[in-house]
Structure formats: C-alpha cells, structure tokens
VOPAPA-846223 format. One record per residue (C-alpha): residue in three letters; x, y, z. Coordinates in pm, whole numbers, plus 50000, padded with zeros to 5 digits. Example, Ala and Ser with C-alpha at 12.3 -4.5 7.8 and 13.67 -1.06 7.14 Angstrom:
// residues 2
ALA512304955050780SER513674989450714
// end
This chain:
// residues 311
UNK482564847546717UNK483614817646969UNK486154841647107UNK483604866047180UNK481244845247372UNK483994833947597UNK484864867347638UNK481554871647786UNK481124841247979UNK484364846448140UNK482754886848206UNK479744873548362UNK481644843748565UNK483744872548705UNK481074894948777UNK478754865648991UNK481784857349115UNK481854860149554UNK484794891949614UNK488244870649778UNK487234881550117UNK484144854950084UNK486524829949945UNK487224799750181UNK490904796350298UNK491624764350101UNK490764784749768UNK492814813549858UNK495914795949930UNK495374772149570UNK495244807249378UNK497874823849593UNK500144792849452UNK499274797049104UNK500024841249109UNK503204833049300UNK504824810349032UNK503374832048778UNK504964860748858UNK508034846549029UNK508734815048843UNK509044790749158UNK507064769349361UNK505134786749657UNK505814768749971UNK503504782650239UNK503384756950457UNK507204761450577UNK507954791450372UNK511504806650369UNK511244834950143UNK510164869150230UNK507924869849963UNK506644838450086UNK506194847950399UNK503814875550264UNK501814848350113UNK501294829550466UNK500824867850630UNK498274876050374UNK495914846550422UNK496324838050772UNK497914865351042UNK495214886151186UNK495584915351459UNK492874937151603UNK494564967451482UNK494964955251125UNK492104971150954UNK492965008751115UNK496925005851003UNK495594995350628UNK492245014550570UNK493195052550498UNK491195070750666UNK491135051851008UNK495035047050955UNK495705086851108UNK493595083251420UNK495855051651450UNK499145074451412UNK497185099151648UNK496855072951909UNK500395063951837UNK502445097951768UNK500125125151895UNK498895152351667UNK500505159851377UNK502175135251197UNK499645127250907UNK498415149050639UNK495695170850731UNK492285160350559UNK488605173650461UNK486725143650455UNK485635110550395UNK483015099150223UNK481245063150156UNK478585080449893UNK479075096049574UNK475955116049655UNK477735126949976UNK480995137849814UNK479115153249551UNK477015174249808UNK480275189349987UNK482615194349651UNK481525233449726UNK483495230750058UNK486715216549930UNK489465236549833UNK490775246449510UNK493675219549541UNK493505186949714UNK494235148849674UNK491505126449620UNK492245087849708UNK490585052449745UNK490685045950149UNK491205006950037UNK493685006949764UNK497645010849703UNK500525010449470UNK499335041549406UNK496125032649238UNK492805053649289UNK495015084849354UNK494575118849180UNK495625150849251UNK493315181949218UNK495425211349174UNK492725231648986UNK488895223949121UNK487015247448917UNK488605234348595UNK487515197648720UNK484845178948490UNK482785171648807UNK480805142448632UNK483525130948497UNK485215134248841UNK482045118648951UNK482145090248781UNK485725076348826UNK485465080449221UNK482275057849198UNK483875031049113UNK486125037649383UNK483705025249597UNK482754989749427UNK484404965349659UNK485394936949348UNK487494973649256UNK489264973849619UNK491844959249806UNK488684940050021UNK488934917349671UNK492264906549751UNK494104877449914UNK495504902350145UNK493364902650522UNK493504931450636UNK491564944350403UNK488534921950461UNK486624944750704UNK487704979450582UNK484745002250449UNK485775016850078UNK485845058150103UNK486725080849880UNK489165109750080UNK490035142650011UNK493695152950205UNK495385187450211UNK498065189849876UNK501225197550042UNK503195217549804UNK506515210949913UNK505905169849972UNK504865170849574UNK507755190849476UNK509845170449724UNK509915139249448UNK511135115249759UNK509245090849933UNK511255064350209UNK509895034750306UNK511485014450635UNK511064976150616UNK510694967751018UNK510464933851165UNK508984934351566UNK509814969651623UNK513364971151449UNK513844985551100UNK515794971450925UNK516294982750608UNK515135014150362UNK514225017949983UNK513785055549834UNK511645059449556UNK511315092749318UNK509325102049046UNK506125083849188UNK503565111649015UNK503315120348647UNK500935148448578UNK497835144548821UNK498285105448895UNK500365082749043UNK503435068348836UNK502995026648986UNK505205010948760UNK508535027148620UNK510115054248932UNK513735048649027UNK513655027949358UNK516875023349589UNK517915001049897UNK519655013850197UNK521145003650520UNK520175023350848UNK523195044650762UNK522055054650435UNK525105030950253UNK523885020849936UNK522804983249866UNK523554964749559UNK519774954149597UNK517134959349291UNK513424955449319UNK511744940448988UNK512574960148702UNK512714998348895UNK515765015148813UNK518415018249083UNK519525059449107UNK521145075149391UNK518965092949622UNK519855113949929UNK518885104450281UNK516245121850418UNK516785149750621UNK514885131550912UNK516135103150936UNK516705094351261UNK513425103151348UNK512095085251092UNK514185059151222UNK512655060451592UNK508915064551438UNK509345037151266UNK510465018351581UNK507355025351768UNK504725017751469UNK506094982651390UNK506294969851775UNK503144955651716UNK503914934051421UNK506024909151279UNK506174929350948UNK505684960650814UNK506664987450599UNK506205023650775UNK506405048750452UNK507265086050486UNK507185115450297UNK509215147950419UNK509165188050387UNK512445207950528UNK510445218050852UNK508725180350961UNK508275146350834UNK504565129450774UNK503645092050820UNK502295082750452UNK500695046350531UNK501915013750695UNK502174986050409UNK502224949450497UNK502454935550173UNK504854954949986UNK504244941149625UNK501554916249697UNK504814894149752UNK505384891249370UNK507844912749271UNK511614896549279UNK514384908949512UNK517414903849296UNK519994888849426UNK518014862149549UNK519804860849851UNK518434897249985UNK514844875049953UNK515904849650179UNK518044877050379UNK514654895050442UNK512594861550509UNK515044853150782UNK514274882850967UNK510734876750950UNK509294859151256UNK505774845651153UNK503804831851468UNK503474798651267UNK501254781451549UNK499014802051774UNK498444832851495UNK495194848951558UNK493074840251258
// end
C-alpha cells in the first residue's frame, strides 16, 4: 500500500513538475552531474571538462547559436540544408503538423506509404513507418502521434538547448524504398568544419519502428580503415564505405563550419546521398567510448568557446 502511494506522489510530482527548458541553469548542471556518473561511473567535471562526453554536458547547458533550433528541429532542419546545399539533398516531405485535428483532417491526402516522425525527438524515438495506410488503425494512429506533441514527451524536456525553442510537429516524409532496404546509415563526427571521424550503423529498423538500442555500430577513419573503437554495448561488424563518400565528406565540411561540434548523419541510394539530421549530442553524452582514450581523443578535438559563448 505505502509503495503505491509513493508511486503516485512521485506521478503527480512529475507531472506539476516545470519541463527542463524552465529549469534554472544551476539545477540543470546539479542533475546533469548526477545522469553523468550514473551512467558513466565518474565524476562530471564541467567546469574544465576534458572528456568528449563532458564536453557535451557543458555544450548542452550553455553553447547557444542562432541557427541551433533550425539544425535540431526536423522540419525547419531541410530549409536549413536548402539554404546550405541547394535543392535536393533532404527527403522530400508532405507536411507538418502541430494539431492532431490538423493531421487528422489531411490523412486523405497522404500516400499509401510514408514515415511519420516527432520534429523534436531522436535516437530514433517517435518514428514509424507507414508502408500500408489503409490497413492503419487511424485512432490508434491517432492517439500515439498525440502524444507526440506533449512537450514533457520531447526533446524541449531535456538538458539539451537547442531544443528549448523548437515547436513539437508531427511529419510525414516520402518512404524511400531503396534508403530502407539500404540497412546503412553514416554518421561524420566534425569539429569547426573538419570531420573527423565516421561510425556506420545497420539494422536501425525492425518491422515498422526504429531499432534504438541493439544495431551493429562501427568507427572509421576518413579512409574508411577500421577503428578498434566500440560505442556502449553495440556490436562492432564490418560495414562497407559508402558509395559517396567523398561527398559526404565535403557536405559534411560545409554543415559543421558553423560549429564547434556536430554530427552530420547520412543515408544513401546508388544514384544520390540525403542529409538525415545534424546531431549535437550524440548519446546525450552518456554512452562510453571504449578505450577510454578515443573519449579523451575526441574531447581534445573539441574547441568549446569556454568564455564569450553566446548563452
């Protein structure tokens, strides 16, 4: 019975509870300290941190840049590559919507296989794939994407910034038949315009819905040589270089000018290569980097503007 009612106390606390982009600094960087030895088993130092993963703490709570919330959000993120690339370097989409009613209105218009996503989420949550509309349980459907939507359910209520001013929307993109059968997604760590680094990662959907926790993951140098690198617990396979890589290579180049860090993901067909998203906190900064040493090799080439950020 005790049990019970703290359950419920603890429910209610949470749900009164201000969402972390309402939280004052000083609270987010006393939590921050708490997840980061949770998960990683060492003290957070984010006054004078050394670590690439503590580096993400600092660059979650304090770097700000105008162009932040377009790179992050979804749906603004591909006028950004627009304004970037040109045309054609994101995956078409149908809409975006801020409403259930609204979405619910215009499910006659979409096609008979899409994606659906969260505009304010990643690690592959809030994703589903539509390959068969009219065998869809709309209210069902319905339902799920609503709470989409709820921003205690979004990245907004996270420690991570650039997230703070995004607007939660639920989008519908094209399904690209030969990305999905494709299996391969690369993602380019880049530090002030120069990548540095790769992973590869495979397997990433099972069924309709994003696979977040168990897909082999690899680490490459800008040659594509194999590094005896592994991330968490992921499995370490083989997996070709993409066919694009140079390009990817140059892309990548010209989307991280603007920061100290980020991660510019791709996916690929035969015929072109798309921009997937730009990640800034790959893993929230708590998953390990074993050996150590790639941790601290990674922190080292991250330049945080320690005094004189804009916050």
């Amino acid at each position: 019975m005790k049990k019970a009612i703290y359950s419920l106390v603890y429910k209610m606390m949470s749900l009164c509870e201000k969402p972390k982009n309402k939280w004052p600094v000083e609270k987010l960087v006393k939590n921050l300290k708490i997840a980061y030895k949770n998960n990683l088993g060492r003290e957070l130092n984010i006054d004078n941190p050394v670590f690439f993963t503590e580096k993400l703490q600092w660059y979650k709570v304090y770097y700000n840049n105008q162009n932040l919330t377009r790179a992050v959000d979804k749906f603004l993120f591909k006028e950004y590559i627009r304004e970037k690339l040109g045309e054609g370097y994101t995956i078409p989409f149908f809409g975006a919507w801020t409403k259930v009613s609204d979405f619910s209105r215009d499910w006659d218009k979409l096609p008979e296989t899409f994606i659906l996503k969260s505009t304010v989420q990643s690690d592959g949550k809030f994703i589903k794939v539509i390959k068969k509309k009219s065998e869809v349980n709309k209210k069902d459907l319905l339902k799920e994407v609503k709470q989409w939507l709820v921003v205690k359910n979004t990245l907004i209520n996270s420690y991570c910034r650039a997230y703070y001013d995004a607007v939660p929307r639920i989008l519908a993109e094209q399904y690209v038949e030969q990305i999905d059968n494709q299996l391969y997604d690369y993602k380019f760590f880049c530090f002030n315009g120069k990548p540095f680094c790769a992973y590869a990662a495979k397997d990433h959907f099972e069924g309709d819905k994003n696979n977040i926790d168990d897909y082999p993951i690899s680490f490459y140098n800008l040659n594509w040589e194999k590094l005896d690198v592994q991330y968490g617990h992921h499995k370490t396979d083989f997996i070709p270089a993409p066919i694009h890589l140079e390009e990817m290579k140059e892309i990548a180049s010209i989307l991280s000018k603007d920061f100290p860090f980020v991660r510019v993901d791709f996916f690929e067909t035969q015929e072109k290569l798309y921009v997937a998203e730009l990640t800034f906190y790959p893993g929230g900064g708590f998953v390990e980097y074993h050996p150590l040493s790639f941790d601290r090799q990674l922190g080292d080439m991250f330049d945080l503007p320690l005094n004189g950020c804009e916050i």
